[in-house]
N, C-alpha and C positions, 0 to 999 in steps of 0.2 A: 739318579737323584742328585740334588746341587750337593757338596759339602757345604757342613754346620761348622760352626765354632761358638765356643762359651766368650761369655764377654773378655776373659783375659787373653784368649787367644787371637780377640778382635784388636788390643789394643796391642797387644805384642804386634801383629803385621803392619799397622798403622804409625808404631815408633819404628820399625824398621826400615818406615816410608819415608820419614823423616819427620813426623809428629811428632815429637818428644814430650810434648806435655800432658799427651792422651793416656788413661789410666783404667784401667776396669771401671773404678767406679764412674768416671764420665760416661763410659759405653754403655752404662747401665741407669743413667739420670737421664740420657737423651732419650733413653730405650721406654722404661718405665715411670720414669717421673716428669719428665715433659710428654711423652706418647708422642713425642718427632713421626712416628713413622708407625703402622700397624704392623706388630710383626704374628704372624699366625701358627707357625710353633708353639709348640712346651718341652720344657724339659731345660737340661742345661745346654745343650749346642745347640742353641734358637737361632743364631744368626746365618744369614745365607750373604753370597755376594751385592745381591739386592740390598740389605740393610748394611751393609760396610761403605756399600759407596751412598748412601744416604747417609752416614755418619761423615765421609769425607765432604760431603757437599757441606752440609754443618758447619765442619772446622772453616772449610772456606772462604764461607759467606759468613764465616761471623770475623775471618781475618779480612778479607776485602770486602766487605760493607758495612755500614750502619746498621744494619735493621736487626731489631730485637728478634727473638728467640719463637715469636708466634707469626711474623713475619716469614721468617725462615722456615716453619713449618709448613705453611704454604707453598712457599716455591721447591718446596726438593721432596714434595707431594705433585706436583706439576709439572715438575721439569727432570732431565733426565742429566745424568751426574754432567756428560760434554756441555750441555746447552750451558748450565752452570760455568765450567770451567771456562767457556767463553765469556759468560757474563764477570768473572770474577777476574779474567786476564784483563776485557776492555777497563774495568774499574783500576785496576792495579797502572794500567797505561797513563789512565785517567789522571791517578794520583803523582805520577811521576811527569806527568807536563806539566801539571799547576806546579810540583815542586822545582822545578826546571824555571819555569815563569817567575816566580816568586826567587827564584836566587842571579836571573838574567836583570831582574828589576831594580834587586838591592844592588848588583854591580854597578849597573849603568848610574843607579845612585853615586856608588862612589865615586866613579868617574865623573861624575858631571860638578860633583865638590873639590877635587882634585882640579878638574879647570877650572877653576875659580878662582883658585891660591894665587896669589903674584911671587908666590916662590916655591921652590920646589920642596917635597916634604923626604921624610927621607926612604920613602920607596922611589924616589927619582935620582936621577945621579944628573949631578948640576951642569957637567961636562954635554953632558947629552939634550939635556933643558935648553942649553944656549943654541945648541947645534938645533933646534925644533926636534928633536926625537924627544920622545917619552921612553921609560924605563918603569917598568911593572913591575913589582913582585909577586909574584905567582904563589910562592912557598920560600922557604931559609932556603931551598936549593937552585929555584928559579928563578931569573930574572927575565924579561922580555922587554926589548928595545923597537920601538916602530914610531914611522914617521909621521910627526904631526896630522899627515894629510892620510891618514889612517882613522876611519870613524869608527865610534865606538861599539855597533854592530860589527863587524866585523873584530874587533879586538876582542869582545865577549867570544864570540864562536872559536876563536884562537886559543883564548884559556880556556874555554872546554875541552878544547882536544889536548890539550899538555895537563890539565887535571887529570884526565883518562886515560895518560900513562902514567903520570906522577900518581 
């Protein structure tokens, strides 16, 4: 026979998963006040691993997606917790290239204001300006020097990698 647990014991394994915001009473609003999932037990230890990892799809797809809560009841009725955890890692991918794009864009932005200056601002060191090098500030601790004939693809993927050690 699977082991049962009461809802506190449901949410105790799920903060020790690293949910921290899951609570008895959540396990018990997905359980009986939305009806997320059928669970066919009585009694106080109603929950089997079946219904936990239906509460973990839950937390998941309500962190890596949009879709409302009747939405969600659907798919983690359909789909099995992995398929899920697939669907929730490509979203999470998903959201980390647009934010990737969207901060390669604003750079290239400032880059492309920066040549435009007829003088240097003072992320540039002027010494460097006359010699055709450019001079970056990365952070208070980074500066990066490279040669004019250095384009700005290239110089974004450059501060990505000294970002991700700095």
């Amino acid at each position: 026979m699977a082991k049962r647990f009461t809802a506190e014991e449901v949410a105790e394994k799920l903060r020790e998963e690293g949910d921290k915001g899951i609570t008895k009473r959540t396990v018990n609003y997905y359980a009986f006040d939305k009806n997320m999932f059928e669970i066919s037990l009585r009694g106080k230890k109603i929950f089997t691993e079946k219904e936990i990892d239906k509460i973990r799809a839950v937390r998941m797809l309500k962190e890596y997606t949009s879709c409302n809560l009747t939405e969600i009841k659907k798919i983690i009725n359909l789909k099995d917790l992995e398929e899920i955890k697939e669907m929730c890692l490509k979203r999470a991918e998903e959201m980390r290239h647009s934010l990737q794009l969207a901060e390669l864009s604003e750079k290239n932005s400032l880059l492309k204001q920066r040549r435009h200056r007829s003088f240097p601002s003072d992320d540039y060191d002027m010494d460097n300006y006359q010699k055709g090098r450019r001079t970056i500030k990365i952070n208070d601790d980074v500066r990066l020097v490279v040669s004019s004939s250095v384009d700005d693809e290239k110089i974004l993927k450059i501060i990505g990698q000294i970002k991700k050690i700095f």
